[in-house]
C-alpha positions in Angstrom: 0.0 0.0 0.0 1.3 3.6 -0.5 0.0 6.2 1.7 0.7 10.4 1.3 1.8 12.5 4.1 0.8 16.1 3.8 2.4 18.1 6.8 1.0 21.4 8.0 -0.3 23.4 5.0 -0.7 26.8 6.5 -2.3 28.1 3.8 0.6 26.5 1.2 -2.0 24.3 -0.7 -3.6 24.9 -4.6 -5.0 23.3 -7.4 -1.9 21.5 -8.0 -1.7 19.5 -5.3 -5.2 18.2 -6.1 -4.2 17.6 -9.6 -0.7 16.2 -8.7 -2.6 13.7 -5.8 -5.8 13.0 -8.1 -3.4 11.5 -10.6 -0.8 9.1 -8.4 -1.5 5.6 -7.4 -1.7 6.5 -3.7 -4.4 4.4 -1.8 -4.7 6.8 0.9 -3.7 10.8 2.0 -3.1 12.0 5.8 -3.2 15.5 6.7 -1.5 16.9 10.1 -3.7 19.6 10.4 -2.8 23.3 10.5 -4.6 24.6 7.8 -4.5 28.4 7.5 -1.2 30.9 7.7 0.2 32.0 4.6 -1.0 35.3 3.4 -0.8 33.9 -0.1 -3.0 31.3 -0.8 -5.5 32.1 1.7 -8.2 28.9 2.5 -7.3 25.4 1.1 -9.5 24.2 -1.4 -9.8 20.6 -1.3 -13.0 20.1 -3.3 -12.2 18.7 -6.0 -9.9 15.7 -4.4 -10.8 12.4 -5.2 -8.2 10.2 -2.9 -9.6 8.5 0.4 -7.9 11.0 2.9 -7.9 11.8 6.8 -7.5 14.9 9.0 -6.5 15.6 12.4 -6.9 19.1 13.4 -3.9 21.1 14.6 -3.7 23.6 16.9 -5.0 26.2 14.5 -7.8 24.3 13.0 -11.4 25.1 14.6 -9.3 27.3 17.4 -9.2 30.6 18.4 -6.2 32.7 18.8 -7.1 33.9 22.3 -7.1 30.1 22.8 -4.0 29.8 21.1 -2.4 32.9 23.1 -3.7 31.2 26.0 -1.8 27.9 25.8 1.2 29.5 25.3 1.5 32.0 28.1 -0.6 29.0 30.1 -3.0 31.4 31.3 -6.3 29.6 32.3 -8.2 32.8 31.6 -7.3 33.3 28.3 -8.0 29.5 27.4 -11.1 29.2 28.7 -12.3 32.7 26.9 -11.0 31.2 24.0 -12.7 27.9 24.2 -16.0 30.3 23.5 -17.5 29.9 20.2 -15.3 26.7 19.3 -18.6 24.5 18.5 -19.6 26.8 15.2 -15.7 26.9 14.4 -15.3 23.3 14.0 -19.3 23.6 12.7 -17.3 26.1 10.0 -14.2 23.5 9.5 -15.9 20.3 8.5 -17.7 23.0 5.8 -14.1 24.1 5.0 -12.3 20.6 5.1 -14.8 18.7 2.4 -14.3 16.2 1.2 -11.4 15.0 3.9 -12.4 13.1 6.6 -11.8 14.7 9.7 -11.1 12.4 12.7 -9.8 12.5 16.2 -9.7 9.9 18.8 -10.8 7.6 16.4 -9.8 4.3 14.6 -10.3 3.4 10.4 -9.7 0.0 9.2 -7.4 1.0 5.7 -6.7 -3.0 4.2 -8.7 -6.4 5.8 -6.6 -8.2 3.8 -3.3 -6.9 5.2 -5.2 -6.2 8.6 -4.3 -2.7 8.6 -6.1 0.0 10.3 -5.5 3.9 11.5 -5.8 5.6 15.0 -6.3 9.3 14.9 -5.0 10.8 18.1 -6.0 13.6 19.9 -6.5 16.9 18.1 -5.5 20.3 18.6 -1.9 18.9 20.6 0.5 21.5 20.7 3.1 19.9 22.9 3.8 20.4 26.5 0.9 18.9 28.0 -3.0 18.6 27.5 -4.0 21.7 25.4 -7.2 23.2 24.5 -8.6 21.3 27.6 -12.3 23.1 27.7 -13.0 22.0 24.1 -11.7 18.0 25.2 -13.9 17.9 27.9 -17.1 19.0 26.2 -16.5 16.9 23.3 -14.8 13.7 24.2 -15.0 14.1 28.3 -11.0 14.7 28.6 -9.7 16.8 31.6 -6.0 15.1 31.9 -3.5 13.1 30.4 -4.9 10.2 32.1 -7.8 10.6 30.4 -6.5 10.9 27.1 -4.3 7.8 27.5 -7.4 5.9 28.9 -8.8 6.9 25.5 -6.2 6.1 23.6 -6.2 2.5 25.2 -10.3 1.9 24.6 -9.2 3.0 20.6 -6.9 0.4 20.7 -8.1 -2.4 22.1 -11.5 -2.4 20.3 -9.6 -2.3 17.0 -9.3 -5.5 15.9 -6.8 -5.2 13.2 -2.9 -6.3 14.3 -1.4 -3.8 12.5 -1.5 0.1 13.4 -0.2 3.4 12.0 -0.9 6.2 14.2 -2.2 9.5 12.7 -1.2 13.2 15.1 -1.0 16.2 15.0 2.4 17.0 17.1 4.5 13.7 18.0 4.7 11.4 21.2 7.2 11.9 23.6 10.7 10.2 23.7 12.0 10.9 21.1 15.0 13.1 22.0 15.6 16.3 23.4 17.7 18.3 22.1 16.8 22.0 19.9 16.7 19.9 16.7 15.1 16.4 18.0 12.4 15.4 16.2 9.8 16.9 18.8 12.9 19.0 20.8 11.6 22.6 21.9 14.1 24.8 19.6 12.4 27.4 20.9 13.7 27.2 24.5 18.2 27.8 24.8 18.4 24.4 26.7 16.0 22.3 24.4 13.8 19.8 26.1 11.6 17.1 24.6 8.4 19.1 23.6 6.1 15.4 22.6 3.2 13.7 23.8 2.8 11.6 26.7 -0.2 10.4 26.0 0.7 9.3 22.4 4.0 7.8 23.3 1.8 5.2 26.4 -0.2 4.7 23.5 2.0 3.4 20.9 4.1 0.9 23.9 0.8 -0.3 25.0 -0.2 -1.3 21.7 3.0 -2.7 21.1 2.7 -4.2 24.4 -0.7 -6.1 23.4 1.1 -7.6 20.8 -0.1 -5.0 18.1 2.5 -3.9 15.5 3.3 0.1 14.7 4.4 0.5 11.5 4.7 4.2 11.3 4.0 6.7 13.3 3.0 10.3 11.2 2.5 13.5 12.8 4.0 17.2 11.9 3.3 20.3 14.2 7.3 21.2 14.7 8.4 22.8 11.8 11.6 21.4 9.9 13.3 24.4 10.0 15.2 25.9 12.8 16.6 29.6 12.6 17.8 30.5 9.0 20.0 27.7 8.4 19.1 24.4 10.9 16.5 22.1 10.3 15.5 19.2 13.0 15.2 15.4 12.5 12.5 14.4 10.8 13.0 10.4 10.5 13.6 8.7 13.3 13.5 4.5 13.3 13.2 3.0 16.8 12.2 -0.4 18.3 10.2 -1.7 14.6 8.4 1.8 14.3 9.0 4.7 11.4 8.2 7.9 13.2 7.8 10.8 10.5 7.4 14.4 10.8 5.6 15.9 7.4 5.8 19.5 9.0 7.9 21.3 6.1 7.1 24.8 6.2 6.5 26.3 3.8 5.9 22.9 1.7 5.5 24.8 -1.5 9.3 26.6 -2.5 10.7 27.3 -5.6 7.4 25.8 -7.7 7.8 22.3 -5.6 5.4 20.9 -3.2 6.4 19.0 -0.8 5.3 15.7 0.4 6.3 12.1 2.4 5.8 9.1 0.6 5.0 6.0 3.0 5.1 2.4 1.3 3.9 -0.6 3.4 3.7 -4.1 2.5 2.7 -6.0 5.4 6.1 -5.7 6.5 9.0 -3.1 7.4 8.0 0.7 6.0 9.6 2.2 3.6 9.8 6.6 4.0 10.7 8.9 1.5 10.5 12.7 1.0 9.3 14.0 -2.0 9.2 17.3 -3.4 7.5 17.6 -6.8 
């Protein structure tokens, strides 16, 4: 099977791409989330896509940026005034997101016959914690970490397929932390691992139910670092392909940018593309 990984968009998303993704062989397309930002392209238009594909929201999609402001200062105020209005704005982006699927805590069966399926994770994650707490609660009854990786377990172990990938927005914890780690916080002097805990107990207990994780694709931390540094964005670890799509912009230079996941039944296969 060959799947698409389209990282963060932020706003970098046209005709093309639907042309360029209507016409390949892929069986299936996974979107990170983060749809608006660039003051170019304005809102994504995904209308005319014919591929199967999946969204988790990112911390910008059906949000608010008092919300958003709020998270990152951690002021309880500001999150909870944000969380005001958020059913109409994700009322607005399931409008905005056809025909995508848009999924979160959730599991989709993608091959029988290689006993495949997907777990969407939690949306909205920004790292750091549980974030956009009001909006969990009132739609999926999550207050904690706990919670979510209760969640994450009941996902698991009602889907009967052996074989996961894991669809998120940002990445699980563990896997480094240092600046340019695949989920390291450039953005403090000292580093520090910036993924989920939730997501990370996820994936082991799977594993430890005797499930198998091919890949693991998320985005969220952007690939580049500064003007000249850009972070891990492949990581290999214990029988797992952890990918971060997040190339930002992912159109430059007249290329779109893209990673191309391959899966037989066996090992993955990861490659970036730019096209």
């Amino acid at each position: 099977m060959k799947f698409a990984l389209i990282g963060d968009i932020h706003g970098y998303w046209n005709e093309r791409d639907v042309e360029y993704f209507n016409s390949t062989d892929y069986d299936f397309l996974f979107f990170t989330g983060d749809l608006l930002g660039s003051p170019f392209f304005g809102r994504p238009n995904f209308l005319n896509l014919k591929k199967r594909a999946y969204l988790i929201p990112g911390n910008w999609d059906g949000t608010s940026i008092t919300g958003i402001i709020g998270e990152v200062l951690q002021s309880q105020t500001l999150i909870r005034m944000g969380s005001f209005g958020q059913s109409k704005r994700e009322e607005r982006l399931l409008k905005h997101t056809k025909p995508l699927t848009l999924l979160a805590y959730s599991s989709v069966i993608l091959s029988k016959e290689l006993d495949l399926s997907l777990i969407v994770g939690r949306p909205h994650a920004m790292g750091g914690g549980i974030s956009f707490l009001p909006s969990l609660r009132k739609t999926f009854s999550i207050s904690s970490v706990d919670d979510s990786i209760n969640k994450y377990k009941a996902l698991i172990q009602n889907t009967k397929e052996r074989n996961l990938f894991f669809l998120s927005h940002n990445g699980p914890l563990g896997l480094g932390k240092e600046r340019n780690s695949m989920y390291g916080a450039d953005f403090k002097k000292m580093g520090g691992d910036f993924g989920d805990e939730d997501l990370k107990v996820a994936i082991d207990y799977a594993k430890s139910i005797g499930k198998k994780v091919p890949a693991v694709l998320s985005g969220h931390m952007h690939h580049k670092i500064g003007k000249n540094k850009e972070r891990e964005t492949l990581h290999y670890k214990g029988g797992t392909f952890y990918v971060n799509g997040a190339k930002v912009p992912r159109i430059q230079e007249g290329k779109h940018f893209h990673t191309k996941i391959e899966w037989d039944g066996g090992g993955a296969t990861v490659i970036p593309i730019w096209v």
